[in-house]
Structure formats: C-alpha cells, structure tokens
PDB file of the backbone (N, CA, C, O) and the ligand in Angstrom, with CONECT records:
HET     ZN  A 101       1
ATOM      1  N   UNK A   1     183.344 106.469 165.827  1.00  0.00           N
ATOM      2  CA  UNK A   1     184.464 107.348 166.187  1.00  0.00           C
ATOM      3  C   UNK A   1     185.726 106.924 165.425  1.00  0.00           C
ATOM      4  O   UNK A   1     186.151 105.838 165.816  1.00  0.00           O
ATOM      5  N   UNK A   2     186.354 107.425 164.557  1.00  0.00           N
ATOM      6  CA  UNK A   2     187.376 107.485 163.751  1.00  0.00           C
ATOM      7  C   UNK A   2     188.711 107.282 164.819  1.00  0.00           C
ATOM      8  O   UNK A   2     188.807 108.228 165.600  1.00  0.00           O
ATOM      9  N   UNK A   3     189.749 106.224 164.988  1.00  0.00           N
ATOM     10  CA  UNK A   3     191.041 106.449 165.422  1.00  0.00           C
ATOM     11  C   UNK A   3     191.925 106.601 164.542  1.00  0.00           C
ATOM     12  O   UNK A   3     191.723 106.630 163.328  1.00  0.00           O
ATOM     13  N   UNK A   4     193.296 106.742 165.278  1.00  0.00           N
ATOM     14  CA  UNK A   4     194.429 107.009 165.035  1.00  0.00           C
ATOM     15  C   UNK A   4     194.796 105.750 164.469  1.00  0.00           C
ATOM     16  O   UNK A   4     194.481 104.693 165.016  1.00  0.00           O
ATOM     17  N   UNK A   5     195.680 105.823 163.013  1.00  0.00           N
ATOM     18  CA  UNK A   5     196.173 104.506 162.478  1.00  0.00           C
ATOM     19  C   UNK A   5     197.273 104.329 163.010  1.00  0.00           C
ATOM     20  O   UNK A   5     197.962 103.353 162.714  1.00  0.00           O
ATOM     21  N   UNK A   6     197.600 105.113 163.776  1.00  0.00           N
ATOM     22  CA  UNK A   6     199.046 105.100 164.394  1.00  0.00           C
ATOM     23  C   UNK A   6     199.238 104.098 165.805  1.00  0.00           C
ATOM     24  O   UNK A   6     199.940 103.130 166.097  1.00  0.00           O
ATOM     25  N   UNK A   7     198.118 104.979 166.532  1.00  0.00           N
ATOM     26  CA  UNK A   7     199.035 104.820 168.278  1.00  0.00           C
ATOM     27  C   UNK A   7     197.316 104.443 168.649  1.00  0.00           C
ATOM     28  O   UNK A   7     197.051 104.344 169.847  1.00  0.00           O
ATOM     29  N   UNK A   8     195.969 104.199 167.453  1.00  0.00           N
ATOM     30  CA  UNK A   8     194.357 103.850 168.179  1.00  0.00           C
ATOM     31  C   UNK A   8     193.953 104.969 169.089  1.00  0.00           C
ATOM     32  O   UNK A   8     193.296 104.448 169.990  1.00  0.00           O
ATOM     33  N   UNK A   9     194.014 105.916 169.227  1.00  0.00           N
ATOM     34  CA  UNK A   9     194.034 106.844 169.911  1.00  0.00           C
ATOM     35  C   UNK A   9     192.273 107.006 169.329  1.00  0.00           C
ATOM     36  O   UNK A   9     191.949 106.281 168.389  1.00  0.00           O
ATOM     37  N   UNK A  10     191.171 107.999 169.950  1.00  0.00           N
ATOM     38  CA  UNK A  10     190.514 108.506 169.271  1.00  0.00           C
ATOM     39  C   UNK A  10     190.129 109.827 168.817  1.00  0.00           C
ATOM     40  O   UNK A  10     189.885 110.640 169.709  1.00  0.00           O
ATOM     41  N   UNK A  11     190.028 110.188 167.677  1.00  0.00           N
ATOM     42  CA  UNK A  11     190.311 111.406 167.048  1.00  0.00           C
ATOM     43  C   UNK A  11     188.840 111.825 166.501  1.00  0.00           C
ATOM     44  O   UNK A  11     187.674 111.454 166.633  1.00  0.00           O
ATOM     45  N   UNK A  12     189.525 112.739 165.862  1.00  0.00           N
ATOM     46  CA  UNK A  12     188.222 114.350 165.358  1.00  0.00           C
ATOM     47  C   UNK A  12     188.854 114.066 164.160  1.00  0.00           C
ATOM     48  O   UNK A  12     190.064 113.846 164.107  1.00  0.00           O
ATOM     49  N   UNK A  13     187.793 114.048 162.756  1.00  0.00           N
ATOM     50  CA  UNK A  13     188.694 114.684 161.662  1.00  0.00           C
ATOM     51  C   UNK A  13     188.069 116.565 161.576  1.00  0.00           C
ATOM     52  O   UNK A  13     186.975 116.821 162.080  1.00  0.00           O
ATOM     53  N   UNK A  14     188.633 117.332 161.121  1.00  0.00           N
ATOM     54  CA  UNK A  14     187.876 118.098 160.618  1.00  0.00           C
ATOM     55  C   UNK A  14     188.775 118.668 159.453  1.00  0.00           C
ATOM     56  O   UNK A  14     189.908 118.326 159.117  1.00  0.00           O
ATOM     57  N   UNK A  15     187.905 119.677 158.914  1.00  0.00           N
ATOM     58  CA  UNK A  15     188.096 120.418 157.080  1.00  0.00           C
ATOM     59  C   UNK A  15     189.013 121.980 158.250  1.00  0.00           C
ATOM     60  O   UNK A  15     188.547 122.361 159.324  1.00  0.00           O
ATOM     61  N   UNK A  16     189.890 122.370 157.800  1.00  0.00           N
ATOM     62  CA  UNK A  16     190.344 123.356 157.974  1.00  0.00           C
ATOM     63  C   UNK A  16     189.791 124.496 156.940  1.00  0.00           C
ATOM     64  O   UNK A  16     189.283 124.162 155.869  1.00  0.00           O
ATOM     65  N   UNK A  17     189.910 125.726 157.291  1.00  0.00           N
ATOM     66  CA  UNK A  17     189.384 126.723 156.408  1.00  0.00           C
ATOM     67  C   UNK A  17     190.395 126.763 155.256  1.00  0.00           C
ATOM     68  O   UNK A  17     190.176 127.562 154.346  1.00  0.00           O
ATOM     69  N   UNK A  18     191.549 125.930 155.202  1.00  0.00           N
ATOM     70  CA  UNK A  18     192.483 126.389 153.864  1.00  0.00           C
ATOM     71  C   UNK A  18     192.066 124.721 153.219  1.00  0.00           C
ATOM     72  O   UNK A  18     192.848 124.135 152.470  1.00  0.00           O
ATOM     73  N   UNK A  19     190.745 124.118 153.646  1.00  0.00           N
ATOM     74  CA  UNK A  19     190.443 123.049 153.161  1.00  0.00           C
ATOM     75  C   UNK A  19     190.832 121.236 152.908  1.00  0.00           C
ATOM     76  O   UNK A  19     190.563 120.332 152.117  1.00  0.00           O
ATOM     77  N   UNK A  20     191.859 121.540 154.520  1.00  0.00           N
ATOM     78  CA  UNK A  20     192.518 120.401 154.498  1.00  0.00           C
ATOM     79  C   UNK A  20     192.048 119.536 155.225  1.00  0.00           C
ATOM     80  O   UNK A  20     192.061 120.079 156.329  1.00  0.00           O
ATOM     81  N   UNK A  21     191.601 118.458 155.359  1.00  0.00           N
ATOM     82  CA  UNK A  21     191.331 117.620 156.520  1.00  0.00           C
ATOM     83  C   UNK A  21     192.854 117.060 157.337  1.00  0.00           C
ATOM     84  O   UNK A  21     193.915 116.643 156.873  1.00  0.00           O
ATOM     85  N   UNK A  22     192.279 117.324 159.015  1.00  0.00           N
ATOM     86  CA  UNK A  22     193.726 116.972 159.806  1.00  0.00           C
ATOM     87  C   UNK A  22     193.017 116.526 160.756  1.00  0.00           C
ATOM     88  O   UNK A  22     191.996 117.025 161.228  1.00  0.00           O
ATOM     89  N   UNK A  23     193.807 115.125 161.190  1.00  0.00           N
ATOM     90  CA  UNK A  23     192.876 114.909 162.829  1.00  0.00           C
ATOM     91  C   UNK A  23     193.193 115.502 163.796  1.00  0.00           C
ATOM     92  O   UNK A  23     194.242 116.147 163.817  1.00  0.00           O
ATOM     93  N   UNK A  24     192.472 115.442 164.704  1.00  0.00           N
ATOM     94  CA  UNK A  24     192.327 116.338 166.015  1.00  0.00           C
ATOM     95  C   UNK A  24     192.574 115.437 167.315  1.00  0.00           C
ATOM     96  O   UNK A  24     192.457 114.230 167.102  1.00  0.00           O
ATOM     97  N   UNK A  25     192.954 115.877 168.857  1.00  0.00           N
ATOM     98  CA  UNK A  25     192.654 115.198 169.653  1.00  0.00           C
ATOM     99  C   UNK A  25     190.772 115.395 170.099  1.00  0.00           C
ATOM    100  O   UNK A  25     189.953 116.112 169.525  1.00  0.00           O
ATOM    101  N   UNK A  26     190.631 114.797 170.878  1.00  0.00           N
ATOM    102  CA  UNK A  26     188.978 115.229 171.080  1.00  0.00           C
ATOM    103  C   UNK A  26     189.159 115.773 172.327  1.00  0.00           C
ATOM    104  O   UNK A  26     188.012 115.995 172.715  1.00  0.00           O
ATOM    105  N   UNK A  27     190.027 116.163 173.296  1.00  0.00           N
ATOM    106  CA  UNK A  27     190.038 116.820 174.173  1.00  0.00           C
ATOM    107  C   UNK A  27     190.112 118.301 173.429  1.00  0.00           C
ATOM    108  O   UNK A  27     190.705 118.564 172.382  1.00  0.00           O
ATOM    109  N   UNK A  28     189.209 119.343 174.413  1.00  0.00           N
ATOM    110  CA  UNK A  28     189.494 120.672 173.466  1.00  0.00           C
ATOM    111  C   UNK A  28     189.955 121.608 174.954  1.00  0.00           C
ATOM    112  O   UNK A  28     189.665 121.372 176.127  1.00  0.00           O
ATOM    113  N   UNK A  29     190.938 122.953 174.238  1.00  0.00           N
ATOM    114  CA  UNK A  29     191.590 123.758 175.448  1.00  0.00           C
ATOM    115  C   UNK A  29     191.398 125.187 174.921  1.00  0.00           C
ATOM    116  O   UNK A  29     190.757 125.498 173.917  1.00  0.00           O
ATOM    117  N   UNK A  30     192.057 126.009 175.759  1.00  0.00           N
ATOM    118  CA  UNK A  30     191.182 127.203 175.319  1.00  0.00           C
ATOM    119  C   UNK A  30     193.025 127.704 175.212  1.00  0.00           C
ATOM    120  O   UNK A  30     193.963 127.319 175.911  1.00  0.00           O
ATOM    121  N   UNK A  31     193.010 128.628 174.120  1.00  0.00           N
ATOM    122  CA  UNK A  31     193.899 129.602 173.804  1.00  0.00           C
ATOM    123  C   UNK A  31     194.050 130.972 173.405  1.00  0.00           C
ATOM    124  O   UNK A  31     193.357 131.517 172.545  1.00  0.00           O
ATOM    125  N   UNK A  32     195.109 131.588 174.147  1.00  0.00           N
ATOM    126  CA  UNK A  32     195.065 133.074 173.764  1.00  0.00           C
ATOM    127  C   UNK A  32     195.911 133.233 172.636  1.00  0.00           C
ATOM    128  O   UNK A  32     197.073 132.826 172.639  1.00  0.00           O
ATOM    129  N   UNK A  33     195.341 133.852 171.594  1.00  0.00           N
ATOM    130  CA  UNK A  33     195.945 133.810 170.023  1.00  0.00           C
ATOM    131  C   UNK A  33     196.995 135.078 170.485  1.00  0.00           C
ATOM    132  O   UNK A  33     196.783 135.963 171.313  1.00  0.00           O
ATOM    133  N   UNK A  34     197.915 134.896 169.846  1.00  0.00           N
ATOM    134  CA  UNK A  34     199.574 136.262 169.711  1.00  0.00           C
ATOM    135  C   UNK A  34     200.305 135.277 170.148  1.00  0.00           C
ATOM    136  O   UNK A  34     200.190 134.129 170.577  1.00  0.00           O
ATOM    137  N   UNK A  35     201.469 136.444 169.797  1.00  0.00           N
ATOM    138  CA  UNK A  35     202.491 135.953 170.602  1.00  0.00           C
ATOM    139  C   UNK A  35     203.049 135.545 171.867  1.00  0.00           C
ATOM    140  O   UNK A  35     202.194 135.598 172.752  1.00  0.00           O
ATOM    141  N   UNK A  36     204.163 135.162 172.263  1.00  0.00           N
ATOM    142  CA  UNK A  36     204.500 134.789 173.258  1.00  0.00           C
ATOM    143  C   UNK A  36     205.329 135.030 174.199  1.00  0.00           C
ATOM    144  O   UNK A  36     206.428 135.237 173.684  1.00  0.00           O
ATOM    145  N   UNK A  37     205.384 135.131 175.617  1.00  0.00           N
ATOM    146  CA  UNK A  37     206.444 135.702 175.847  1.00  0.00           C
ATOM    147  C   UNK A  37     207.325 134.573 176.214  1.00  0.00           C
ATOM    148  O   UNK A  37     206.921 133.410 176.198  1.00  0.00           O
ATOM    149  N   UNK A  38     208.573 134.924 176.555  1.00  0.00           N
ATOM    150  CA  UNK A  38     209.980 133.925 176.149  1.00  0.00           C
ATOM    151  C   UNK A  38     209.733 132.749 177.230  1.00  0.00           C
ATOM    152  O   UNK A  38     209.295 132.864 178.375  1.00  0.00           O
ATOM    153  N   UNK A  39     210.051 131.839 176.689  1.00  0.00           N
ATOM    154  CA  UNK A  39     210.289 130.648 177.140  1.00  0.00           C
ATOM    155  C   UNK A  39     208.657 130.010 177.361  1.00  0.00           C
ATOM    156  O   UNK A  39     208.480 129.195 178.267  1.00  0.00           O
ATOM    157  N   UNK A  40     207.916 130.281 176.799  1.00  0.00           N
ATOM    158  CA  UNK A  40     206.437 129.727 177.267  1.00  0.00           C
ATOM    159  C   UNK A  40     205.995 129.098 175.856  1.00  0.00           C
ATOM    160  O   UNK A  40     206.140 129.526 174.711  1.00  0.00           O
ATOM    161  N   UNK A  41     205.422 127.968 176.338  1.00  0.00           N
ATOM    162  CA  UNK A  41     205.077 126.701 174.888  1.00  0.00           C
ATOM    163  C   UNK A  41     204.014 127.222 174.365  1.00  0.00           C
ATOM    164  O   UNK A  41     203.038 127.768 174.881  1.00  0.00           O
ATOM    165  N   UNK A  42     204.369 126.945 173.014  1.00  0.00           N
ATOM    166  CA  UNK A  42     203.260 127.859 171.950  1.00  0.00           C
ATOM    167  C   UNK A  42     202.303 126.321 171.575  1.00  0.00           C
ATOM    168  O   UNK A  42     202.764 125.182 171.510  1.00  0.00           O
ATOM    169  N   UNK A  43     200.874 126.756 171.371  1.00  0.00           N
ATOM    170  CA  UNK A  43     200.090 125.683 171.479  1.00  0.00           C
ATOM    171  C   UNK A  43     199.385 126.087 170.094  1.00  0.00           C
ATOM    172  O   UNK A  43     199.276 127.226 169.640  1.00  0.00           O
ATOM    173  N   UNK A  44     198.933 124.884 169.532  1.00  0.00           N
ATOM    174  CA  UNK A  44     198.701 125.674 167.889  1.00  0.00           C
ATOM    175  C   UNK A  44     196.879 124.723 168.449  1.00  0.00           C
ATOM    176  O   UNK A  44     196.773 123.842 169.303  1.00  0.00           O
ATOM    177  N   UNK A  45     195.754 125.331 167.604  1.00  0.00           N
ATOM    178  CA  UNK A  45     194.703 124.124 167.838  1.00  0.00           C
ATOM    179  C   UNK A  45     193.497 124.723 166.790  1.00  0.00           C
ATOM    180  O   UNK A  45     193.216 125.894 166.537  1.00  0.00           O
ATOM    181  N   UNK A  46     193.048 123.776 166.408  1.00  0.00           N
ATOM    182  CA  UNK A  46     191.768 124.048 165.442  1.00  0.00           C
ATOM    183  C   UNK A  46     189.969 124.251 166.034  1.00  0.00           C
ATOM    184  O   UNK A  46     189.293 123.314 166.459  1.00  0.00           O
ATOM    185  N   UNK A  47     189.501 125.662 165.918  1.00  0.00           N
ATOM    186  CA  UNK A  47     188.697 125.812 166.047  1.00  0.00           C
ATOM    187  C   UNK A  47     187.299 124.998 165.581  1.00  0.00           C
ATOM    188  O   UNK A  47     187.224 124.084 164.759  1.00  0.00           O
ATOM    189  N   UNK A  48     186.355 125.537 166.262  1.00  0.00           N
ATOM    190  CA  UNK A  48     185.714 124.956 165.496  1.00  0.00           C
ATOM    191  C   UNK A  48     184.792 125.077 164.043  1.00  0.00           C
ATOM    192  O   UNK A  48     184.069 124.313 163.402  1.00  0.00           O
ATOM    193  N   UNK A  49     185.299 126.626 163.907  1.00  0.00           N
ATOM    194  CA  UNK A  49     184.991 126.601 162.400  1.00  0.00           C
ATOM    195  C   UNK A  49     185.648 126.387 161.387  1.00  0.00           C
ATOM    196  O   UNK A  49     185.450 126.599 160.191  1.00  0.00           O
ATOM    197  N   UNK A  50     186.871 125.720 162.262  1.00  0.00           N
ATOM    198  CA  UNK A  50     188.214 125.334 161.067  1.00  0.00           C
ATOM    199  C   UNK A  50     189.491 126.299 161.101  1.00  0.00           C
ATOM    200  O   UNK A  50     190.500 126.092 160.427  1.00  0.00           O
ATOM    201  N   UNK A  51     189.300 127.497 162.064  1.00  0.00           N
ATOM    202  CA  UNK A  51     190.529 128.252 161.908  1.00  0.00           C
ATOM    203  C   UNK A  51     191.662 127.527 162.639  1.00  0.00           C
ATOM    204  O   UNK A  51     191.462 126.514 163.310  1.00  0.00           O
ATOM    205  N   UNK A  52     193.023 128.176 162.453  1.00  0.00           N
ATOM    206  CA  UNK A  52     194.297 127.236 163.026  1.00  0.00           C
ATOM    207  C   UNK A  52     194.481 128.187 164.347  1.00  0.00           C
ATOM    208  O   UNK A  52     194.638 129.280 163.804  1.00  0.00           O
ATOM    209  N   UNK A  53     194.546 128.393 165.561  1.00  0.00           N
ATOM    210  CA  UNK A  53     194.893 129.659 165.777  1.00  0.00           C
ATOM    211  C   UNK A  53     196.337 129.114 166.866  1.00  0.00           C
ATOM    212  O   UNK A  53     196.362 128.095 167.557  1.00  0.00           O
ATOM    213  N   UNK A  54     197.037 129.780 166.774  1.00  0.00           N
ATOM    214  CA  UNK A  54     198.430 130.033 167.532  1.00  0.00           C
ATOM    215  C   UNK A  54     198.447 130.829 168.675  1.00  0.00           C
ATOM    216  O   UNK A  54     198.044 131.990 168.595  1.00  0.00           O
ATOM    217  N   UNK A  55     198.920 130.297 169.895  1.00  0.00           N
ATOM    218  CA  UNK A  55     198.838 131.141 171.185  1.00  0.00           C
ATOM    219  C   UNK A  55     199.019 130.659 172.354  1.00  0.00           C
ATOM    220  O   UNK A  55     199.156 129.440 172.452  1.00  0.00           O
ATOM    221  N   UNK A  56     199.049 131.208 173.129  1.00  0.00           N
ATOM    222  CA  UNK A  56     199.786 130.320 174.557  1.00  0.00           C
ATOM    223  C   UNK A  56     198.334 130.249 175.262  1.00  0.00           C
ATOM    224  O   UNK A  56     197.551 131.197 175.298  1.00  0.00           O
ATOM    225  N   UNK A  57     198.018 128.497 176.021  1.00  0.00           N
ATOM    226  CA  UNK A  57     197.484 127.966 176.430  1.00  0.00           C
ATOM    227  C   UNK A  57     196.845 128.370 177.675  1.00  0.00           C
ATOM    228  O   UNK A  57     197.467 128.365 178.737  1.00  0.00           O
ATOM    229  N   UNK A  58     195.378 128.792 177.564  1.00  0.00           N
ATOM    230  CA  UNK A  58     195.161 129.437 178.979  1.00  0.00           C
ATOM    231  C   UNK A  58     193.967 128.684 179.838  1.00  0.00           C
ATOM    232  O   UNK A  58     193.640 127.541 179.520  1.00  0.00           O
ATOM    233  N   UNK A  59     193.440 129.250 180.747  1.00  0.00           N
ATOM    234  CA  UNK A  59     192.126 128.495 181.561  1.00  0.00           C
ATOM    235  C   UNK A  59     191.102 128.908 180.442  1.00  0.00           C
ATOM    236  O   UNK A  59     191.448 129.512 179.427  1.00  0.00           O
ATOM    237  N   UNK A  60     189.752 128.511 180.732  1.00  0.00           N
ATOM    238  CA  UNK A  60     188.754 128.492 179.840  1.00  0.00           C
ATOM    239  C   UNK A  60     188.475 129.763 180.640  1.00  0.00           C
ATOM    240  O   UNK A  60     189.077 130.364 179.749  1.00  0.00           O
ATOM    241  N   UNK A  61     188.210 130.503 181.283  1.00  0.00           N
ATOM    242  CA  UNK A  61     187.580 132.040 181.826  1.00  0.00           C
ATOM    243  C   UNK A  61     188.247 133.179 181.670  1.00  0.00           C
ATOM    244  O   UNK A  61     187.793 134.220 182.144  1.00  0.00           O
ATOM    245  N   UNK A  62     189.550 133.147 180.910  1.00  0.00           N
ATOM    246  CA  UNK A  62     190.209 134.017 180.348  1.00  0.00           C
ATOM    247  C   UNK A  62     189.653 134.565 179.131  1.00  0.00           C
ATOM    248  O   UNK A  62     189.034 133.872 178.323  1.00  0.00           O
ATOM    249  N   UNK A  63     189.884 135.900 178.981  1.00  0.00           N
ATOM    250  CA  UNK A  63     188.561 136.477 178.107  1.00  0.00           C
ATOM    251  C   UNK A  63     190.048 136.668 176.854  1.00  0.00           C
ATOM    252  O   UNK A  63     191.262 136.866 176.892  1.00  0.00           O
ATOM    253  N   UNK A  64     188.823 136.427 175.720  1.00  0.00           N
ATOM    254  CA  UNK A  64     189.404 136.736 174.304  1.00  0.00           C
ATOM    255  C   UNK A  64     189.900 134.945 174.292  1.00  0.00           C
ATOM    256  O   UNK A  64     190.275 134.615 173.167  1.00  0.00           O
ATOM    257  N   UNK A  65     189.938 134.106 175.051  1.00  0.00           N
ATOM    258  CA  UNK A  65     190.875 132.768 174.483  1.00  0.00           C
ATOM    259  C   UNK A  65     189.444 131.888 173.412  1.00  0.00           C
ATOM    260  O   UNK A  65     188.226 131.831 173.576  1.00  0.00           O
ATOM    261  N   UNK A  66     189.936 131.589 172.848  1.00  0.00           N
ATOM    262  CA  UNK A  66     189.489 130.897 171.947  1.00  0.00           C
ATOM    263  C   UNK A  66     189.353 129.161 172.007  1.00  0.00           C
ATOM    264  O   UNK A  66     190.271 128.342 172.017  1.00  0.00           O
ATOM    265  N   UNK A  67     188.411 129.008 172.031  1.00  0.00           N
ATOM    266  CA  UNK A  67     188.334 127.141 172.462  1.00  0.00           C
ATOM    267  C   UNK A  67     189.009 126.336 170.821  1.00  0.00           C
ATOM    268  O   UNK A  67     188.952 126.775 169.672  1.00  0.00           O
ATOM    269  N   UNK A  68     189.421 125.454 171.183  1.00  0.00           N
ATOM    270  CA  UNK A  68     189.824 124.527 169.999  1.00  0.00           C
ATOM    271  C   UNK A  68     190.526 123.050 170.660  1.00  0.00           C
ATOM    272  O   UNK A  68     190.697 122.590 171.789  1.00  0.00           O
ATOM    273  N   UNK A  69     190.785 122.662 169.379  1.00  0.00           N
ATOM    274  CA  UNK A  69     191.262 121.334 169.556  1.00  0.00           C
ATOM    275  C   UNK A  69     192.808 121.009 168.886  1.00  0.00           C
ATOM    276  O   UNK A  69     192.883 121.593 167.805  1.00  0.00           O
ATOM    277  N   UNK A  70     193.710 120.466 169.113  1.00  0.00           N
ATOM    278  CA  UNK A  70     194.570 120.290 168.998  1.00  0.00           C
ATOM    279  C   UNK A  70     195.500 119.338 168.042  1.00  0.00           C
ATOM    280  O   UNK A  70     195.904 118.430 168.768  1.00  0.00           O
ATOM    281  N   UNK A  71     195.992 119.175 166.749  1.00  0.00           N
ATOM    282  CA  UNK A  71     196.281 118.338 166.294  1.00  0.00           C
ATOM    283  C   UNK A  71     197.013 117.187 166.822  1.00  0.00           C
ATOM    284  O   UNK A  71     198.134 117.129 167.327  1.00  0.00           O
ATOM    285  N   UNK A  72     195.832 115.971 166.518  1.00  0.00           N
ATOM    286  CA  UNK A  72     196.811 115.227 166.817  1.00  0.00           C
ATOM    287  C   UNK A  72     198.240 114.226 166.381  1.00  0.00           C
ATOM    288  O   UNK A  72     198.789 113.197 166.773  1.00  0.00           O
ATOM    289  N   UNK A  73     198.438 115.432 165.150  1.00  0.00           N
ATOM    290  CA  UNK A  73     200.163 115.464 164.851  1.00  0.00           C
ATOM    291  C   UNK A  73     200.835 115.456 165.557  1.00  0.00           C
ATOM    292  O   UNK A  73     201.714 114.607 165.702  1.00  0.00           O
ATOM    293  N   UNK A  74     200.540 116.859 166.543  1.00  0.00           N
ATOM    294  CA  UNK A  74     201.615 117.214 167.719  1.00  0.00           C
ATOM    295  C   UNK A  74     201.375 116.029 168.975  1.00  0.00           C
ATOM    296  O   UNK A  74     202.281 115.975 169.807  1.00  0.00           O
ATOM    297  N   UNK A  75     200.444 115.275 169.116  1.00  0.00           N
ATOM    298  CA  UNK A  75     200.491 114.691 170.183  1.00  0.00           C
ATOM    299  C   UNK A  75     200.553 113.357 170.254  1.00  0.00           C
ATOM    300  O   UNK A  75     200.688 112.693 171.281  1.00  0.00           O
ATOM    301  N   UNK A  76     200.440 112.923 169.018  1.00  0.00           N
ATOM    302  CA  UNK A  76     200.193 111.404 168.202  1.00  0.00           C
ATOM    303  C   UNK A  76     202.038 111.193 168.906  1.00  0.00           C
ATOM    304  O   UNK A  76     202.977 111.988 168.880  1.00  0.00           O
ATOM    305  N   UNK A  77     201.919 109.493 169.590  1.00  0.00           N
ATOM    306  CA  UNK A  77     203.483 108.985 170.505  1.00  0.00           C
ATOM    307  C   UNK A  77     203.894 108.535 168.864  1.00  0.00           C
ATOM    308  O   UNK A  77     205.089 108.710 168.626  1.00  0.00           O
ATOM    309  N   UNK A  78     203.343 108.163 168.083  1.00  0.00           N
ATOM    310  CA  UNK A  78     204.016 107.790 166.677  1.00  0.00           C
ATOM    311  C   UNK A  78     203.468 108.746 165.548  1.00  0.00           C
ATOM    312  O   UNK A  78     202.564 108.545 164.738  1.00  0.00           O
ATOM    313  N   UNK A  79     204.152 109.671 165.703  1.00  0.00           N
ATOM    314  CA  UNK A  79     204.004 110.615 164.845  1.00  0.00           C
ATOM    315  C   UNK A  79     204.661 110.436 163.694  1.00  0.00           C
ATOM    316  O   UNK A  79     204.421 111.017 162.635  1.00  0.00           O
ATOM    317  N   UNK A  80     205.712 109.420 163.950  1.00  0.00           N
ATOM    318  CA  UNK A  80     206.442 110.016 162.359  1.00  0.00           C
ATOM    319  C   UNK A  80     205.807 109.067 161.813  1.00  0.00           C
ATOM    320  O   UNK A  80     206.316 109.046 160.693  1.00  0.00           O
ATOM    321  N   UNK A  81     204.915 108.135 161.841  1.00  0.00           N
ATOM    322  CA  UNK A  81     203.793 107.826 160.741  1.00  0.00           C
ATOM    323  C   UNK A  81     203.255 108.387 159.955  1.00  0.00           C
ATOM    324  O   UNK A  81     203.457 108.174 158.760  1.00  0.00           O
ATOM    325  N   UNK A  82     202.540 109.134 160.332  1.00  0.00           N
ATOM    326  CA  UNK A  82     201.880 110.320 160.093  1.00  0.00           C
ATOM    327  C   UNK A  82     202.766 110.649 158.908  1.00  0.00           C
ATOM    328  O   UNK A  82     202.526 110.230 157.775  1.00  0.00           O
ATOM    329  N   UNK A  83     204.236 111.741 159.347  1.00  0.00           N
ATOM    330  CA  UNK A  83     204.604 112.159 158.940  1.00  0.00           C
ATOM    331  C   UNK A  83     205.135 111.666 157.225  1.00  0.00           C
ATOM    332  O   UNK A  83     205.450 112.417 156.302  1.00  0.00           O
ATOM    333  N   UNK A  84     205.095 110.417 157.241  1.00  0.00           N
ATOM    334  CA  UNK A  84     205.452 109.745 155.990  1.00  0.00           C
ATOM    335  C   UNK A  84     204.512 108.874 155.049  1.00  0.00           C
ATOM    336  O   UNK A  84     204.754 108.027 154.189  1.00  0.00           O
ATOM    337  N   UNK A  85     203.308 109.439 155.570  1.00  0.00           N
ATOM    338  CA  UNK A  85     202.263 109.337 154.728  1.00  0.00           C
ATOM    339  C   UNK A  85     201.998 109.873 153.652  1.00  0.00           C
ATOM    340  O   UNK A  85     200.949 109.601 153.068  1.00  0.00           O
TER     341      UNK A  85
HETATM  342 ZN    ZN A 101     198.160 108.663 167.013  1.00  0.00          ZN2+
END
C-alpha cells in the first residue's frame, strides 16, 4: 500500500483520463455531478475509470451519484508539500 510522503496517510495512486497520476484517499463517497446550490461544499473525486467529476456530496442510494475517491491534495493536513513538489 503506497503512503503519503507527507502526513503517512494511506493512499490510491491512480492514472486520470487526461493521464496524470494523483493520489487518492482510499475512502470512496458518492457524488452528484452539476452544480451547486449556494453555500453547499463542492466535492471534486476520481472515479474509477479515471474521470474527475465535480458535485455536491450525497448518500450512496441517491440515483445518478457517481462513486469515487477523493484527492488526497484536498485532504492531505500537509498539503503544501505536495504543493511544492
Ligand atoms: Zn498526506
């Protein structure tokens, strides 16, 4: 299992469809892709065939949400590691 060089955390790598590798958390959540309505946190997360999809965070029995996993950019406590890599 691959961790985090950051914070040891344990992670997912995967290939995105625009061919990038990004780690993941390994917890996965389900999301409804669109927009949002005001004031509600937009949750970004990688499928599992690699798509990115954008959308506000729902239960898993909500129809149309899409399961994925979540970068763990956004959730990494030392992110700006990352970031200056
Ligand atoms: Zn981390």
């Amino acid at each position: 299992m691959p961790r985090c060089r950051a914070c040891d955390a344990a992670i997912a790598w995967r290939q995105t469809t625009s061919g990038k590798r990004i780690p993941l958390d390994l917890e996965t959540l389900w999301v409804l892709p669109g927009e949002l309505p005001d004031g509600e946190k937009r949750c970004v997360v990688v499928t599992g065939d690699g798509r990115t999809v954008w959308g506000a965070q729902v239960s898993a029995d909500t129809p149309a949400a899409v399961r994925g996993q979540v970068s763990h950019w956004a959730t990494c406590p030392d992110a700006s590691r990352w970031r200056s890599r």
